[in-house]
N, C-alpha and C positions, 0 to 999 in steps of 0.2 A: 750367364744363363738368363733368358728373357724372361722377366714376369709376367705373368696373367693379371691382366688388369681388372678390376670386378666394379659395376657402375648400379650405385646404388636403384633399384628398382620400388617403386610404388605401389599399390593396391593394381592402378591400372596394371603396368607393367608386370605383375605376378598371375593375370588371365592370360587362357589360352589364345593363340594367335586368331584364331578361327573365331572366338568368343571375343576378341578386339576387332576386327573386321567385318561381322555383325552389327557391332553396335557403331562403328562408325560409318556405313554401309547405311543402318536404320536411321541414326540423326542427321544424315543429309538426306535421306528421303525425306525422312519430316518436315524439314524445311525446305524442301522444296513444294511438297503436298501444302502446308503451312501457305505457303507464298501465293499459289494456284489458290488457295480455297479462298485466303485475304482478297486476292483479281475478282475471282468471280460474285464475291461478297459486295463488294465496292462496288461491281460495274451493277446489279440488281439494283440495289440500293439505290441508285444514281438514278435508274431507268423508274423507279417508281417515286420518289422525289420530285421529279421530273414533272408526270401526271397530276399529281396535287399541285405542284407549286403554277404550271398551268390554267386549274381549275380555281387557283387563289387568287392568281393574277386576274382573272373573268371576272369573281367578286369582288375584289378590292376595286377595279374601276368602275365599276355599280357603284360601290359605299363613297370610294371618292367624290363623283363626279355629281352624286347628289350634294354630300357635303358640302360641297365648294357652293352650288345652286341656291342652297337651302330648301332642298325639296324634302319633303316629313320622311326620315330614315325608314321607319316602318313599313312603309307602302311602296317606297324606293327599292328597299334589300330582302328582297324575297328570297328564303334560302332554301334547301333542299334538305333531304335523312343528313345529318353531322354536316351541315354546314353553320359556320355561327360566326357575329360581329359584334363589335363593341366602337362606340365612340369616343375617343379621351380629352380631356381638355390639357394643358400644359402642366396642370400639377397632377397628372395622373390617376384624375377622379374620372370616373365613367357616368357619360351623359347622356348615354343610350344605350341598350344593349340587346340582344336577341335572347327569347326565351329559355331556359333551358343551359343559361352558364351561373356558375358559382357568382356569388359576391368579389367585387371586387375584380381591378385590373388583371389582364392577362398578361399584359408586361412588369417585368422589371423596372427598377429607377433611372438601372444604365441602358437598358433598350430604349426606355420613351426618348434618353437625353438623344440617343443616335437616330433613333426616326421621328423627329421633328425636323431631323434637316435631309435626309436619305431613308429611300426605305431598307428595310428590316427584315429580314427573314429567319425564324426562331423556331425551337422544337418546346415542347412542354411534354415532360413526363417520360420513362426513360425507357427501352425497349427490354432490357434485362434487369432488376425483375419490373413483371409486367405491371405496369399504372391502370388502375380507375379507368383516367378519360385523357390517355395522350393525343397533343392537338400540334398539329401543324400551323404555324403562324406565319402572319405576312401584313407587316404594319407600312403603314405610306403618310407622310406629311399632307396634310390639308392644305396647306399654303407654304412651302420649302422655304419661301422666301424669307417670311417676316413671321415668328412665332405668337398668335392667337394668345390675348391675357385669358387669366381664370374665367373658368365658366362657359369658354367659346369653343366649338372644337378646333381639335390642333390635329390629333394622330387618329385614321381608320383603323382598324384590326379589322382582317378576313383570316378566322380561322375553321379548320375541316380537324377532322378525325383521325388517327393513322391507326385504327384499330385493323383496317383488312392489310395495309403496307406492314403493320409490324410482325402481326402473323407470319405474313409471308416470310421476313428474312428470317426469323425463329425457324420455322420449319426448314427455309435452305440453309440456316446454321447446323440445326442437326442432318438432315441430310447429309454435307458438307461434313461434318464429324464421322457417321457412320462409314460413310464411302472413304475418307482419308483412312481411318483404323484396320478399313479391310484392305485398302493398297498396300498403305504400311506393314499389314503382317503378312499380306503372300509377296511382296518385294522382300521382305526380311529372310521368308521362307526359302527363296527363289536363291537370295544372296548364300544363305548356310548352306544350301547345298551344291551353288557352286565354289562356294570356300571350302569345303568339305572334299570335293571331287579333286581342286588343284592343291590342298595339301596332302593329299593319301598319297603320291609318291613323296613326299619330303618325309610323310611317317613312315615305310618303308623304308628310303635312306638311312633314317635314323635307325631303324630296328637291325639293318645292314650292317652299321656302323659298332653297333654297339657288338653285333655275333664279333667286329673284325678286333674291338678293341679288348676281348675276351680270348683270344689267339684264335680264332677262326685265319685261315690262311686258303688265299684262292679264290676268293669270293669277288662276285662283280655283280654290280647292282644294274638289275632290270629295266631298260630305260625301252620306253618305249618309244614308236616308230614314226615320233613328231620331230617337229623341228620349235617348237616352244619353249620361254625359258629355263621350264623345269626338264623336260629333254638337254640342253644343253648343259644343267647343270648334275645333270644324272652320266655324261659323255666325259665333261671334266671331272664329275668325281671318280672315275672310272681310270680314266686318265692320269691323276692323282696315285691310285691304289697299285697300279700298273709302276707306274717309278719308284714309289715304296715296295715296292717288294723287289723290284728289283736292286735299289740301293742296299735295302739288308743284305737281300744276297751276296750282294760286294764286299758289303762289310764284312758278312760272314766265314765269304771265302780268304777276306783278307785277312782277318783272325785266325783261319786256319793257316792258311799258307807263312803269316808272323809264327805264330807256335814253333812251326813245323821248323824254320829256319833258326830260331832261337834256339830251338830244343838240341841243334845238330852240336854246334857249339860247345852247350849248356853241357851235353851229353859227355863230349872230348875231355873238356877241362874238369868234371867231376872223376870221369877216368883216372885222367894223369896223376890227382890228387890222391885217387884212392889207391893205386898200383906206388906214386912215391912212397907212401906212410906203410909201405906193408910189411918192408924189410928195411935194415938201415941202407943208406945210400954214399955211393963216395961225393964227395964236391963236386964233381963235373959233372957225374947224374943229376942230385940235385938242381947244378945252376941250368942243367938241360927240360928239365921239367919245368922251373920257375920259366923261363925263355917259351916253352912248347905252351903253356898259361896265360903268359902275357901277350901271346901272338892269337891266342882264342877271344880272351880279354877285348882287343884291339879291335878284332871282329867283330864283337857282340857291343862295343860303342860304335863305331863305322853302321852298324846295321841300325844301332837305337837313333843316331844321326840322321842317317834316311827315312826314317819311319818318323821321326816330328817333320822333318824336312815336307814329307809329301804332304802336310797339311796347311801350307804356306798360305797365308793371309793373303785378299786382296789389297793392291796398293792404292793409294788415293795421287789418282795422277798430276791433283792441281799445287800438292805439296811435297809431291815424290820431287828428290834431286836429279839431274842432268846427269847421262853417264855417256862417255863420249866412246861411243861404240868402236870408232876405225881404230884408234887408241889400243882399247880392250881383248879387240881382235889381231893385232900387230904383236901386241906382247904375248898371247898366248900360243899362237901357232908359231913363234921365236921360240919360246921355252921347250914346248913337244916336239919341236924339229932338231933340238937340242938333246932331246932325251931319247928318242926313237933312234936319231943319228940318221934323217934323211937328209937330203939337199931340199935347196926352192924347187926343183922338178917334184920332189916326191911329196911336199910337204907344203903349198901354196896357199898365203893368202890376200886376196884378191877385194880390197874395200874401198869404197869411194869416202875422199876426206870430208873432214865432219860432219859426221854421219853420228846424232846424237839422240838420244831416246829417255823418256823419264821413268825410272825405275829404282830396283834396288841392285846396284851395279857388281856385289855381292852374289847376288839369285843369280844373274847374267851372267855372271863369269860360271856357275856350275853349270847353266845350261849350255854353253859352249863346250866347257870340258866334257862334259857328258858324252857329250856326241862328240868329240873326236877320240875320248876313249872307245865309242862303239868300233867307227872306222877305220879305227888303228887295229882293236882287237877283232873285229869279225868281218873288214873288209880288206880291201889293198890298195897301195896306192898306186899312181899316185891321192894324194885328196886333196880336195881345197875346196878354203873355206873363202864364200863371196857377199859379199856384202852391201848392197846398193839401195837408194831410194827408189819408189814403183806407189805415183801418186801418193796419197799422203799415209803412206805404211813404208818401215824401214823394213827389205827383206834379207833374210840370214840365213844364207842354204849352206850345207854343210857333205859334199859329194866327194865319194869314196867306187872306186873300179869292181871293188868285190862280184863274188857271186849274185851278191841281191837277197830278200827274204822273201820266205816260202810266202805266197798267194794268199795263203788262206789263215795262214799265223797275223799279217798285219793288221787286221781290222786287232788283235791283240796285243799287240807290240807294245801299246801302253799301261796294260792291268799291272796293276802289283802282284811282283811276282813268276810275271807268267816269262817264260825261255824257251825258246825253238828250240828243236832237239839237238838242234849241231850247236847250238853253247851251252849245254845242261852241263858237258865235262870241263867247261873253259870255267874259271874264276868268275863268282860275280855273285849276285841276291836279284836280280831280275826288278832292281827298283830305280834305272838309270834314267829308263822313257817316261817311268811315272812320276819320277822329279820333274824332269822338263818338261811334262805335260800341266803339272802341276804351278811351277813356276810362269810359263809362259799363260797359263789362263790368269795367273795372279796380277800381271802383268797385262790383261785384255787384250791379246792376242791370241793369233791361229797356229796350231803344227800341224805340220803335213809330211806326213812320211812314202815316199814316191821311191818304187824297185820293182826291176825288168818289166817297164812298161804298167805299174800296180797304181793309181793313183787311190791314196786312202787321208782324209783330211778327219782330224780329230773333232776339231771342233768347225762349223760352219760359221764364220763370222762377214768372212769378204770376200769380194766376188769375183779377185785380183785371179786369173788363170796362171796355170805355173807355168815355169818356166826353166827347165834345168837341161842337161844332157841327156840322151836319153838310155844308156846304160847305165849300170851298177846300182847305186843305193841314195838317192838324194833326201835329207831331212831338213824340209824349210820350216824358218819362223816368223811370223809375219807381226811386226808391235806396230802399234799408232805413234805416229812421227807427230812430235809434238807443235804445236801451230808455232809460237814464238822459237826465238833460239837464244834460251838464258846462259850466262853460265854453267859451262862444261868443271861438272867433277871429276878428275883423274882420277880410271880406275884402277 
């Protein structure tokens, strides 16, 4: 019996699908809105950076090029609203400065060390939270070459303001926040109600499901007029419902019709039993009742035989043994030509040599006799059995002169059970086709039962066209010839 396997589930895994498709729907929007707002953050940024570091480059070559001259910085670096300069000597003392800045350097110990030989480009003060008096800076060597002792200047500072730049990217921060939170929740919004619209057939399915697992019987689930996955999986579940009800029904009737045929038996030998015991009996009554018992007995194993038989396992062909078919077939239609008392005219078997197939050599031999007890009992002969290769399938026909079966019974020939009306009175349980039909699918093969002119193929496997006489009653079997040729087990 196969187990249900059950796979530990998490918080995640314990929400609805819909409410996991949301949220992973909503965190890749985020990050994508996230990425977009960073681009457009950056490139602002960049663009207004831009313009000051411009406007610093214009006064730093003013402060330099006095510097260098030695013309009086003062009257040299005329600045404008938030523009401001400072002169440094090598150890970081300020030797001149414009009105209106704090005490003391505007650089760092590690800025001055890197612009005394390159220039510098620095921020002071921080955009989030907002500073006093953040300055954009932009320091330049006085002489790159050779570093100025104390006292001399060494490093210019041109610094400006970023009080109208910092604003700005504040407010397209928020901006950028506002408009991301509203994408975010109408994309969110947009996403749950198309999650919502393509799982309401899967929750109908399920509501389907559950009326059918309740014995609701007949039911088919409403699939609508698309051709999308859940249409196709509304077409198979339908599809599905459709061969479930129709295999109960099989089962069902097979239940009955088992009863039925058990009970006939069951029924005789509780008779005999209860008619022996009612008055005494001589010996030979008795040993005639025990005999009329054991002959019901026989029946009723003969019939429980067939009935495990018809549920024959499939065979595993890469470990199944070699059973040498021409063999099999040689000695069997010897034995029935023996017992019937025909000649080779009446009784022919007709096989190409090794002729071998991998199977249960066992199943094989009942599927033979099967069918030449039909042919013997409800057809005439002569018959014979043929046997030949037909590309890579071994074919096994089995053709009998009879009358034929009625048209409209073959598509049945194989139910358990079931009997055309001209053998209800002849011997039998009607479980002879449904062996070999059984056998031979166990076996991966096709039967095909062909009379007066009927062609009716059980299973569709191969594409192989038939091939037989064209009167009386032909029943082919078609197996996969196996690719190598191992040793032949005698069957």
């Amino acid at each position: 019996m196969a187990r249900r396997r059950h796979f530990p589930a998490g918080r995640w895994g314990r929400l609805p699908l819909r409410v996991r498709l949301i949220a992973g729907f909503a965190a890749a929007m985020l990050v994508v809105l996230t990425g977009a707002g960073a681009f457009v953050y950056l490139r602002v940024r960049y663009a207004l950076d831009l313009r000051l570091d411009e406007d610093l480059a214009a006064q730093s070559t003013q402060l330099t090029g006095a510097a260098r001259a030695g013309t009086p910085l003062p009257a040299a670096a005329r600045t404008g609203p938030g523009e401001y300069w400072q002169l440094l000597d090598a150890s970081n003392h300020v030797l001149a400065a414009s009105p209106g800045l704090p005490a003391g350097s505007l650089l760092t110990s590690g800025q001055l060390e890197r612009a005394l030989h390159q220039p510098v480009r620095a921020d002071r003060g921080t955009l989030l939270p907002i500073s006093a008096r953040p300055l954009r800076l932009y320091a330049v060597p006085v002489r790159p070459e050779a570093v100025p002792p104390a006292g001399q200047p060494a490093v210019t500072v041109a610094a400006v303001r970023r009080d109208q730049r910092d604003e700005a990217l504040r407010e397209l921060i928020g901006q950028l926040a506002l408009a991301n939170l509203a994408a975010l929740a109408v994309a969110s919004l947009v996403g749950y109600r198309l999650a919502r619209a393509a799982l309401g057939p899967v929750e109908r399915y399920r509501g389907e499901a559950a009326r059918i697992a309740a014995g609701a019987t007949g039911v088919r689930l409403a699939v609508p007029a698309t051709d999308d996955e859940v249409a196709r999986l509304g077409r198979t579940l339908n599809d599905m419902l459709a061969a479930l009800e129709a295999a109960l029904e099989r089962e069902r009737q097979f239940i009955n019709d088992a009863s039925h045929e058990l009970r006939t038996p069951l029924t005789l030998l509780a008779t005999e039993l209860e008619l022996a015991l009612r008055r005494p009996r001589t010996a030979a009554e008795l040993e005639q009742t025990v005999r009329s018992a054991a002959a019901d007995t026989a029946h009723l194993i003969a019939l429980a035989d067939a009935l495990l038989a018809v549920g024959v396992q499939p065979i595993q062909e890469d470990t199944a043994p070699a059973v040498d078919l021409t063999a099999m077939l040689t000695g069997l239609v010897g034995r029935y030509r023996a017992g019937v008392g025909a000649g080779p005219d009446g009784l022919r078997c007709q096989a190409e040599p090794d002729l071998t197939v991998r199977g249960d050599a066992t199943r094989l031999g009942q599927v033979v006799t099967n069918l030449l007890d039909n042919a013997i009992r409800y057809g005439a002969l002569p018959i014979t059995v043929t046997a030949t290769r037909a590309e890579d399938l071994i074919r096994i026909m089995v053709h009998d002169m009879g009358g034929g079966i009625d048209r409209e019974f073959l598509p049945h020939a194989t139910e358990r059970f079931r009997r055309a009306d001209a053998a209800r009175t002849s011997p039998g349980t009607g479980l002879g086709l449904s062996l070999v039909e059984a056998i031979v699918r166990a076996h991966h093969g096709e039967l095909r039962i062909c009379s007066a002119g009927t062609h009716h193929r059980v299973d569709l496997r191969f594409d192989l066209p038939c091939d037989h006489p064209a009167g009386g009653t032909t029943v082919t079997v078609l197996l996969p010839a196996p690719a190598d040729r191992p040793p032949v087990r005698p069957a």
